[in-house]
C-alpha positions as CSV (number, residue, x, y, z in Angstrom):
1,X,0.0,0.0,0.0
2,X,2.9,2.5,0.9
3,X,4.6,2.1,-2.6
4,X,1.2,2.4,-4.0
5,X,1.0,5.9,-2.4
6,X,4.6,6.5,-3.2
7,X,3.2,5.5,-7.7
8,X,0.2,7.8,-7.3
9,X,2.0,10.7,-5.8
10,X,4.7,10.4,-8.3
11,X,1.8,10.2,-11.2
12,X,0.3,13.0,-10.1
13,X,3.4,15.2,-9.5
14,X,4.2,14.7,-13.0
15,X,1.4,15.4,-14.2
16,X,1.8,18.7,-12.4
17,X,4.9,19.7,-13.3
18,X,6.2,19.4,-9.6
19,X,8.5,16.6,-10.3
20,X,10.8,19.0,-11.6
21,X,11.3,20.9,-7.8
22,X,9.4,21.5,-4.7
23,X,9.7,25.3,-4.7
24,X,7.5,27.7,-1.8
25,X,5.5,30.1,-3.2
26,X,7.3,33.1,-5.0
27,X,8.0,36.9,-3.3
28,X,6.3,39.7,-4.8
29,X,9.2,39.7,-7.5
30,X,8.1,36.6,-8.5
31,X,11.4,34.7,-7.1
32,X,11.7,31.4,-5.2
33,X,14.5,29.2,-4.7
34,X,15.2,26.5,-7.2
35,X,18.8,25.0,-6.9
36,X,22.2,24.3,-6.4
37,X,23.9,22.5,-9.7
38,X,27.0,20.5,-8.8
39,X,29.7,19.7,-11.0
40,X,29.9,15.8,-9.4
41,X,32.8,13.7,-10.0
42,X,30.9,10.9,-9.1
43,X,26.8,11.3,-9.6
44,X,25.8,8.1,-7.8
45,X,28.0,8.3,-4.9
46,X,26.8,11.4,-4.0
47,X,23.2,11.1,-5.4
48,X,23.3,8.3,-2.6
49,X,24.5,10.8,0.2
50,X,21.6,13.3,-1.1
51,X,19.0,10.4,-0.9
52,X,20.3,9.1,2.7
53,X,19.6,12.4,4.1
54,X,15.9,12.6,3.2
55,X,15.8,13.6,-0.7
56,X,13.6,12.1,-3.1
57,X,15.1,10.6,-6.3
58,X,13.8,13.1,-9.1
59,X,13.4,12.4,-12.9
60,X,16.1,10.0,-15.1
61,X,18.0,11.7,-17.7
62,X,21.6,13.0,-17.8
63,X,21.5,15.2,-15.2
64,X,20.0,13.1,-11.6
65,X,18.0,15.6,-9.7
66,X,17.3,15.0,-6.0
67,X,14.1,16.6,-5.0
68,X,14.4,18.4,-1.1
69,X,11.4,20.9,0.0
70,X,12.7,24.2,-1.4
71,X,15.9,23.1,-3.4
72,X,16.8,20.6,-6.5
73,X,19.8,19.1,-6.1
74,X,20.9,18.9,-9.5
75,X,24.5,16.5,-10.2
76,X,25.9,16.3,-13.4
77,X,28.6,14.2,-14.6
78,X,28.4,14.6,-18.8
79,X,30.6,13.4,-20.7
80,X,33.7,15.5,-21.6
81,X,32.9,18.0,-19.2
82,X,36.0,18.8,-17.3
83,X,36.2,18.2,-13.5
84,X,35.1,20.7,-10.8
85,X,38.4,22.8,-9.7
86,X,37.7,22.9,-6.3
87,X,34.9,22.3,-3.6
88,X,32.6,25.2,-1.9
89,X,35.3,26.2,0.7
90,X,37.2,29.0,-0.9
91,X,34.3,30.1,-3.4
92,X,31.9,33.1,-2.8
93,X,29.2,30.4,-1.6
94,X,30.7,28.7,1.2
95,X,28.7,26.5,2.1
96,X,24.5,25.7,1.8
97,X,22.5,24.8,4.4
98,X,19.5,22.2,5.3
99,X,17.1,22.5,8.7
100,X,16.1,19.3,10.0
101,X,13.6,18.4,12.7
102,X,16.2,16.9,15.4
103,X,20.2,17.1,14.2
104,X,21.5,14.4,16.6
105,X,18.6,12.1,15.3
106,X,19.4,12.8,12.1
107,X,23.3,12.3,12.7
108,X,22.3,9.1,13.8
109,X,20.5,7.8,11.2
110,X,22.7,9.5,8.2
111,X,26.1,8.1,9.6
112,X,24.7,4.4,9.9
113,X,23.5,5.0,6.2
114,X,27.8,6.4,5.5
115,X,26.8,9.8,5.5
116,X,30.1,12.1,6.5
117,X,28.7,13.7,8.9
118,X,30.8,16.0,11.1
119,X,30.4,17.5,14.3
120,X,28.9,21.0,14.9
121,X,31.4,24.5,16.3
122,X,32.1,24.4,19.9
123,X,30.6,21.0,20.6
124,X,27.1,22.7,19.4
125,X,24.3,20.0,19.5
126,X,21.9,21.5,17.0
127,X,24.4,22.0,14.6
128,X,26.4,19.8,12.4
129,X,28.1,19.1,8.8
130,X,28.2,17.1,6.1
131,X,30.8,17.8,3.3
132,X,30.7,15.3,0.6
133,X,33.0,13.5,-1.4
134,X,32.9,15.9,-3.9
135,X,34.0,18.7,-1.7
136,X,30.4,20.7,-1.1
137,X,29.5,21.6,2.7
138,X,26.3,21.8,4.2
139,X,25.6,23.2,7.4
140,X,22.5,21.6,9.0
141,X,20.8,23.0,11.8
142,X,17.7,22.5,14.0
143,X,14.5,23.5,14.0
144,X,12.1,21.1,16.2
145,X,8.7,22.6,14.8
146,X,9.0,22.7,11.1
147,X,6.3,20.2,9.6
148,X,9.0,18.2,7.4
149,X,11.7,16.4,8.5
150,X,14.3,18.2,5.7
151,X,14.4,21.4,4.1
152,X,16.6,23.7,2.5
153,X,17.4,26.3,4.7
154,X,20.4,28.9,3.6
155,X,23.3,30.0,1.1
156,X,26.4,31.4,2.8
157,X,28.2,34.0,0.9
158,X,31.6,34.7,2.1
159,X,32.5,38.3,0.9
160,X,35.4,41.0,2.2
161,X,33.7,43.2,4.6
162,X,33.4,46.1,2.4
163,X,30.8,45.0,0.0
164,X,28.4,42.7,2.5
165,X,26.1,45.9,2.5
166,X,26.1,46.2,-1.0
167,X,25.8,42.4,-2.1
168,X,22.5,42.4,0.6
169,X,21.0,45.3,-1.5
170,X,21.8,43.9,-4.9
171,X,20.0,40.9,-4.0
172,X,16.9,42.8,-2.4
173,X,16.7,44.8,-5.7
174,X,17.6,42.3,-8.2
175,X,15.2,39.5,-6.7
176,X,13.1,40.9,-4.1
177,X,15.0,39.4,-1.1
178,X,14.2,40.7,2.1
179,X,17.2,42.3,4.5
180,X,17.2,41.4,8.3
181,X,20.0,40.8,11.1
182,X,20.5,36.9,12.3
183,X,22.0,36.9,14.7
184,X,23.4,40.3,14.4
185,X,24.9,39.3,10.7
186,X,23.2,40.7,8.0
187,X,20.9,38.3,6.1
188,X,18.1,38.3,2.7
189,X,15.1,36.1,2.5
190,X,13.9,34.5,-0.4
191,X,11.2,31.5,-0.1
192,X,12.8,28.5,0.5
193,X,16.1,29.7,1.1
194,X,17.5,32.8,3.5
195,X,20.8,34.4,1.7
196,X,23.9,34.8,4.6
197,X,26.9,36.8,4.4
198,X,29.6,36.3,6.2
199,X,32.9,38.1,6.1
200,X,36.2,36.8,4.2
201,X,39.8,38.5,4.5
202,X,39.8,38.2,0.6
203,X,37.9,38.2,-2.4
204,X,37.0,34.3,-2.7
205,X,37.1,32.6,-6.1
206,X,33.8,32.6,-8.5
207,X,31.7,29.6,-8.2
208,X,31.7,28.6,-12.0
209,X,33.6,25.6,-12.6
210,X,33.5,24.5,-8.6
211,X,31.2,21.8,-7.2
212,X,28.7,24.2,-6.7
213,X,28.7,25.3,-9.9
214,X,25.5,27.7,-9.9
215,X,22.4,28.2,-7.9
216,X,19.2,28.7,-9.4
217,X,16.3,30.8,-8.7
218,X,12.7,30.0,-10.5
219,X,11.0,32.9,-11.4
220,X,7.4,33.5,-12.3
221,X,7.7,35.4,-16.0
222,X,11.1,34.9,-17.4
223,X,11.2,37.2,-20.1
224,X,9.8,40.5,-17.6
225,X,12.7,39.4,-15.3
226,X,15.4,39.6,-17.9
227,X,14.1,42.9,-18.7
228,X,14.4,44.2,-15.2
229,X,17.8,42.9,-15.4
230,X,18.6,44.5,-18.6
231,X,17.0,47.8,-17.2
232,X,19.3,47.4,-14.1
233,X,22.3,47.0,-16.4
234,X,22.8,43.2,-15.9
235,X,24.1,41.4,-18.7
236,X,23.0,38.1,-19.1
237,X,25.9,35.1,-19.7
238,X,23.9,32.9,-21.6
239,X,20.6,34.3,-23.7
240,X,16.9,33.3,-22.9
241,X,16.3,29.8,-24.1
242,X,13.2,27.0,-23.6
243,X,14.1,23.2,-24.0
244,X,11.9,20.6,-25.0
245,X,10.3,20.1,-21.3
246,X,9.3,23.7,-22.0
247,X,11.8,24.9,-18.9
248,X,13.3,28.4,-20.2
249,X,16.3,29.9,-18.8
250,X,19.3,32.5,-18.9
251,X,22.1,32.9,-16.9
252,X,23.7,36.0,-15.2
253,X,26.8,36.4,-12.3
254,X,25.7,38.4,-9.4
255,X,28.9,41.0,-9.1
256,X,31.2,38.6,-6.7
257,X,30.9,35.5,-8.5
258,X,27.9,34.0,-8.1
259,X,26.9,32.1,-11.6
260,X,22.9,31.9,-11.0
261,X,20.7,30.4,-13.3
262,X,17.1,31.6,-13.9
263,X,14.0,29.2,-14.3
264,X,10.6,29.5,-15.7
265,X,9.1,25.9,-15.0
266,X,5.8,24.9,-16.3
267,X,2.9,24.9,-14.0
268,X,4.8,24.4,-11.0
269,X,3.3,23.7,-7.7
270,X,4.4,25.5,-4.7
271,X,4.4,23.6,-1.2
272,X,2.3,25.7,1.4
């Protein structure tokens, strides 16, 4: 009866269009989270790690997608394609984060499943980290009331000092994301994921070409966004484009290094 379920909600998910992503509802800009692309040196070793921790194995084809509340997890391993030069330390996005109901359950039940788990800062018990093979770290954290037992959480940006202020603004104005403090740090919110900056001695290196190769925002009307951007002087590094699955995108680099990739899925369906 269980996989039963499991056919039926996978029927009608597809049918829906949510297979591709379990995104929340958009901002006012019309700009949720969508996700991280890694540049995997080994798709089903890590595809494994992604599913251990709670994912849900998204749709074949040549990139594997593993489906989280509020991110894709998208690894690709394509032929030719040369290998990632480096993992998320050192980059402008330091690390990613998931919030799970209960960390030292979840320790638990990831290491006996060979998840690298490690410890959280100062012996912190709703905190720890996985970094995988691959070289990408994810902070998890703790949060006993959400109604899921995963979900993506943050992006850490690690930026000098000087443009922090700056890099919160651009994202508020380019997508809508909302400033706050956490924790006194400086933060932006964007549905399913809250943007962190944290300060780095130097400029860190761009994410294209790392593991974390991109992240990706979905946005409701493509084409209107792109000309925002182009009205905001953004140049796009690759032009508007639809595939067959009727998915269109373009790609832009926020001014620190960020490669972002923006989506316009069909009928999607946002979780409450």
């Amino acid at each position: 009866m269980k996989r039963l379920t499991l056919a039926l909600w996978l029927v009608s998910s597809l049918t829906a269009g949510a297979a591709w992503a379990q995104p929340y509802a958009p901002n006012e800009s019309g700009v949720t989270m969508g996700h991280w692309h890694l540049n995997s040196s080994d798709v089903e070793a890590n595809k494994k790690i992604f599913l251990a921790m709670g994912g849900t194995q998204g749709e074949p084809g040549p990139l594997q997608r593993v489906i989280f509340p509020g991110v894709m997890v998208i690894l690709n391993q394509q032929a030719g394609a040369p290998p990632a030069t480096g993992g998320t330390v050192g980059s402008v996005v330091n690390h990613v984060g998931f919030i799970v109901q209960d960390v030292q359950e979840s320790v638990a039940k990831w290491k006996a499943a060979g998840v690298p788990v490690q410890p959280g800062n100062n012996g912190r018990l709703d905190q720890a980290y996985v970094t995988t093979p691959d070289g990408l770290r994810i902070e998890i954290l703790e949060n006993k009331s959400q109604n899921v037992p995963i979900r993506h959480e943050h992006v850490h940006f690690f930026l000098p000092e000087s443009v922090i202020a700056e890099s919160q603004a651009w994202y508020g104005k380019i997508f809508g994301a909302k400033a706050s403090l956490r924790n006194n740090a400086p933060v932006a919110d964007i549905p399913g994921a809250q943007l962190r900056f944290n300060k780095a001695e130097t400029a860190q290196a761009p994410t294209k070409g790392r593991i974390l190769d991109h992240i990706g925002f979905d946005v409701t009307d493509l084409p209107a966004f792109i000309k925002k951007l182009e009205a905001a002087g953004i140049k796009l590094d690759r032009p508007y484009t639809k595939n067959a699955a009727g998915v269109a995108l373009a790609f832009i680099t926020d001014p620190w290094g960020t490669y972002i990739e923006l989506n316009e899925r069909p009928k999607p369906v946002y979780l409450p």
